[in-house]
C-alpha beads as a LAMMPS data file, in Angstrom:
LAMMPS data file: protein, C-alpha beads

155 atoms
154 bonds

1 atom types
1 bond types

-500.0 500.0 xlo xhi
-500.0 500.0 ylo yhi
-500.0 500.0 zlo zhi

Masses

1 110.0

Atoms # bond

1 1 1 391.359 -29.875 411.820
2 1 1 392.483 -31.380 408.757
3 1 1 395.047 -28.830 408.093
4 1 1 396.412 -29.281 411.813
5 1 1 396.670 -32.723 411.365
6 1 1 398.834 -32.490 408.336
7 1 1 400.897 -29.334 410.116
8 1 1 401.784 -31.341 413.412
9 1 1 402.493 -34.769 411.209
10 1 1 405.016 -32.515 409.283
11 1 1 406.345 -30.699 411.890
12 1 1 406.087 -32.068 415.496
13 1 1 408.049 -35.398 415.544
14 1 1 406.723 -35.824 419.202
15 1 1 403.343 -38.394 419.168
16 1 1 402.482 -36.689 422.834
17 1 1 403.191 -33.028 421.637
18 1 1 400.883 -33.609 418.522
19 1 1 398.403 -34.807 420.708
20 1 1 398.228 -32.204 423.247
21 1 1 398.308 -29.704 420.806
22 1 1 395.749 -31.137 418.537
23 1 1 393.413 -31.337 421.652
24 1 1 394.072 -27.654 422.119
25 1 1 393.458 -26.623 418.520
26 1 1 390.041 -28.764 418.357
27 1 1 388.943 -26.592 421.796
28 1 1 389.726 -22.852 419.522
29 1 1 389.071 -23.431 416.100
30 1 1 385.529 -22.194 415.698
31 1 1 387.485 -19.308 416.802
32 1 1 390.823 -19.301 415.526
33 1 1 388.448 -19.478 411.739
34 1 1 385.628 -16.761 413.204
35 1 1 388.248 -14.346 413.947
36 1 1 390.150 -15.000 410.811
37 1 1 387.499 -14.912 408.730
38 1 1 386.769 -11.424 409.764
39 1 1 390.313 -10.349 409.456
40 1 1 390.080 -11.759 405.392
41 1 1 386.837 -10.210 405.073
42 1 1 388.156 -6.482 405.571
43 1 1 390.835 -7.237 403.821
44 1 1 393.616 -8.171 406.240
45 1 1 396.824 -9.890 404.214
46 1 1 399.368 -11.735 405.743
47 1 1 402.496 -10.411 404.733
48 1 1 404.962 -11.231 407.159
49 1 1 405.090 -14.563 408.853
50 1 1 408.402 -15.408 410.893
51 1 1 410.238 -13.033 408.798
52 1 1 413.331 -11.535 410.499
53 1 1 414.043 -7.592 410.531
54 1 1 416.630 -5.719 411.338
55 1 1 417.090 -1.995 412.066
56 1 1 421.118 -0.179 413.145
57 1 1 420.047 2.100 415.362
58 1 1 421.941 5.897 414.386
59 1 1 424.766 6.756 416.760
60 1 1 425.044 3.624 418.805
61 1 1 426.646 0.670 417.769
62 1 1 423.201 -1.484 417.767
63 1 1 421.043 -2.952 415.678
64 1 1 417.379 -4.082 416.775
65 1 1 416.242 -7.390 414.793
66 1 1 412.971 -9.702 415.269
67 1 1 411.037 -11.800 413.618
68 1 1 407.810 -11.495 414.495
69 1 1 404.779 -14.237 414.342
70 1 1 402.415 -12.485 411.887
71 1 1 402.370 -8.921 410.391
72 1 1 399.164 -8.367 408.150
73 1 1 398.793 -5.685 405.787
74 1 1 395.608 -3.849 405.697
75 1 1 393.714 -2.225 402.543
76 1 1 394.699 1.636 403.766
77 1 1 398.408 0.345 403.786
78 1 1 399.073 0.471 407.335
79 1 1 400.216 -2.868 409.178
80 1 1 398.684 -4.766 412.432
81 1 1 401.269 -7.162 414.295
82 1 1 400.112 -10.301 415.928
83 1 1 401.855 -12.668 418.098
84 1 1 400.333 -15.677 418.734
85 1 1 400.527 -17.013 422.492
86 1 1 400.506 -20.018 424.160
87 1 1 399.640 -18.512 427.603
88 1 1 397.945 -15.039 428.634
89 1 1 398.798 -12.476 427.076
90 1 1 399.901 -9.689 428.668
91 1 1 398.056 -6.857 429.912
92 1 1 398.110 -3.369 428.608
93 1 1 400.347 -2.006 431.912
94 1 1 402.805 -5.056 431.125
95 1 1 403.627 -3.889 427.396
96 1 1 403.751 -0.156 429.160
97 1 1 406.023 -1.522 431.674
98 1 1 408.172 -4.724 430.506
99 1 1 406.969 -6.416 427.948
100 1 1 408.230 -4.366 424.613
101 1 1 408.290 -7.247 422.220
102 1 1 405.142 -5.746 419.786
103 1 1 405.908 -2.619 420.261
104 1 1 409.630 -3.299 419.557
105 1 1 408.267 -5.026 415.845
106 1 1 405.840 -2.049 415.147
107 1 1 409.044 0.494 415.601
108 1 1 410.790 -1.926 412.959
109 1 1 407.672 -1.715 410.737
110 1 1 407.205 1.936 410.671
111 1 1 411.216 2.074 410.129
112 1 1 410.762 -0.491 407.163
113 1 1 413.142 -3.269 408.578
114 1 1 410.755 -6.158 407.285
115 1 1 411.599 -6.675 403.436
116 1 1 408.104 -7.425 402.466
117 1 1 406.508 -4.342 404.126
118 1 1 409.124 -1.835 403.348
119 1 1 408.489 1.268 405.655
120 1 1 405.067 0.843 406.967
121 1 1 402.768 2.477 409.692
122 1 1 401.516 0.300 412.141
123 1 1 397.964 0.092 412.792
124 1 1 397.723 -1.802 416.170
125 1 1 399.062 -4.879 418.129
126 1 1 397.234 -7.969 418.831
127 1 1 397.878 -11.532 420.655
128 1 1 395.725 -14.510 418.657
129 1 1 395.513 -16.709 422.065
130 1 1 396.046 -20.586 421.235
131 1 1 395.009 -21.543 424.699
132 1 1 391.600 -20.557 426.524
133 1 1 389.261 -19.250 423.868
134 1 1 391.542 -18.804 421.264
135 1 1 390.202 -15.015 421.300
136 1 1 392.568 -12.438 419.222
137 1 1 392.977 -9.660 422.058
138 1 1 393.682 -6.098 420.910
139 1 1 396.091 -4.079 422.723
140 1 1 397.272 -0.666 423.290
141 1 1 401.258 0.172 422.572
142 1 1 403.058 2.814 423.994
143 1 1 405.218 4.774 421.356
144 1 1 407.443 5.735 424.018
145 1 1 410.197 4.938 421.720
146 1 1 410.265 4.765 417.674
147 1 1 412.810 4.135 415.574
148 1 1 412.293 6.890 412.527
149 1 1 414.466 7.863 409.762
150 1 1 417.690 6.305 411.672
151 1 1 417.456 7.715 415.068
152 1 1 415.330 6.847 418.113
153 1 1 413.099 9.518 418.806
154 1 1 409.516 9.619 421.154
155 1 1 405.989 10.301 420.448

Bonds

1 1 1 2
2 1 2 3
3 1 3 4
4 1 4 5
5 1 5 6
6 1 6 7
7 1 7 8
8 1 8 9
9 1 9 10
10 1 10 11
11 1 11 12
12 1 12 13
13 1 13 14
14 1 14 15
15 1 15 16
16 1 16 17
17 1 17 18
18 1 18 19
19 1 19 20
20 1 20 21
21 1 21 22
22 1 22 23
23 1 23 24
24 1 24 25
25 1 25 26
26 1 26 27
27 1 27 28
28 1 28 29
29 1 29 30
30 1 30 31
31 1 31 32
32 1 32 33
33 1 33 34
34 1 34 35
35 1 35 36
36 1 36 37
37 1 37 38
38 1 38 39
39 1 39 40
40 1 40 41
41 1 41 42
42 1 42 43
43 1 43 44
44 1 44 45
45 1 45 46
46 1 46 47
47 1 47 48
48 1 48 49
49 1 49 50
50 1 50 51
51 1 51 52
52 1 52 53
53 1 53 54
54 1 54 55
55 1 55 56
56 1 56 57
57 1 57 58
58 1 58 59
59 1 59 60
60 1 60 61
61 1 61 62
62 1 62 63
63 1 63 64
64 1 64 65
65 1 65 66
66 1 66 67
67 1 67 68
68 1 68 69
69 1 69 70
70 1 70 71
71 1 71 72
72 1 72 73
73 1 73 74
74 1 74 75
75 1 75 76
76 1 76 77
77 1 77 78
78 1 78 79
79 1 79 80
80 1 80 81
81 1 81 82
82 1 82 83
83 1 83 84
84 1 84 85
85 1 85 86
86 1 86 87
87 1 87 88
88 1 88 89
89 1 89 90
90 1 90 91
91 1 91 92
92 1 92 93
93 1 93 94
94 1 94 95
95 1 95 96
96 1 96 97
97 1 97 98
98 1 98 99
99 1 99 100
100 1 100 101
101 1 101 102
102 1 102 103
103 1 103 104
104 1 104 105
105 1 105 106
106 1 106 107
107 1 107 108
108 1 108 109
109 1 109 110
110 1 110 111
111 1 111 112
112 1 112 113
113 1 113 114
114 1 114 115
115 1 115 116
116 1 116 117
117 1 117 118
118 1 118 119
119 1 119 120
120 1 120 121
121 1 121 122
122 1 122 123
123 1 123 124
124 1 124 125
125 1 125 126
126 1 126 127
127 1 127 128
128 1 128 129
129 1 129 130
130 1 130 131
131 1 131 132
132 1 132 133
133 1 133 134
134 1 134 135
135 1 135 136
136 1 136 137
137 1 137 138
138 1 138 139
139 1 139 140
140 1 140 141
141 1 141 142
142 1 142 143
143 1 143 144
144 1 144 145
145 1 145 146
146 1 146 147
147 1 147 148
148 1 148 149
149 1 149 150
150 1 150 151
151 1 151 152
152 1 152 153
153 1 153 154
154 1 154 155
């Protein structure tokens, strides 16, 4: 709690804001430091945090950028991609569906768009919740589309 102290002092220059989010932090952090524990334990690294990437997409004239919350690099070399959430996270239809945001920054990964990864294949997605139990929830991810050596291709 310490350390979120000294983060909100620095960072939020709202007295209310620090204090609703310090309230919320104090209700997950046995959590928030179980789960992460775990995740340093078998050797999880965070390598990219806030980073932006950017991949041009062959043939069209697009590029696909992000710059996702938290990419950790595991000990067999793969990646796993976390994005932490205020709210729910969503559900495994919604990624399948709508929601494309992870699965969007794992196609980046695996096409090496994040400097500090280089090209990188992507383990799994998960949302680190900062609101109800502060549980990290695992989730499926269609790889309906990938971005591989320059073109967009399925899987």
């Amino acid at each position: 709690m310490r350390k979120t102290d000294e983060v909100l002092e620095a960072e939020v220059p709202w007295p209310s804001a620090r204090l609703f989010w310090r309230a919320r932090i104090a209700g997950i952090a046995d959590q928030l430091v179980k789960d992460e524990s775990a995740r340093l334990r078998a050797g999880s690294l965070p390598t990219v945090i806030e980073n932006r990437g950017k991949a041009v997409v062959a043939g069209f004239d697009f590029a696909l950028t992000a710059r996702p919350d938290r990419i950790d690099t595991l000990p067999d070399g793969r990646v796993h991609i976390y994005d932490y959430k205020s709210g729910k996270p969503p559900t495994d239809k919604q990624i399948a569906h709508f929601d494309k945001q992870l699965p969007l920054e794992a196609a980046l990964a695996e096409r090496g768009a994040f400097d500090k990864l280089g090209q990188a294949e992507v383990a799994g997605i998960s949302y680190i919740q900062l609101g109800g139990e502060g549980a990290t929830e695992p989730r499926d991810f269609p790889w309906a589309l990938r971005i591989r050596h320059g073109t967009v291709s399925s899987r």
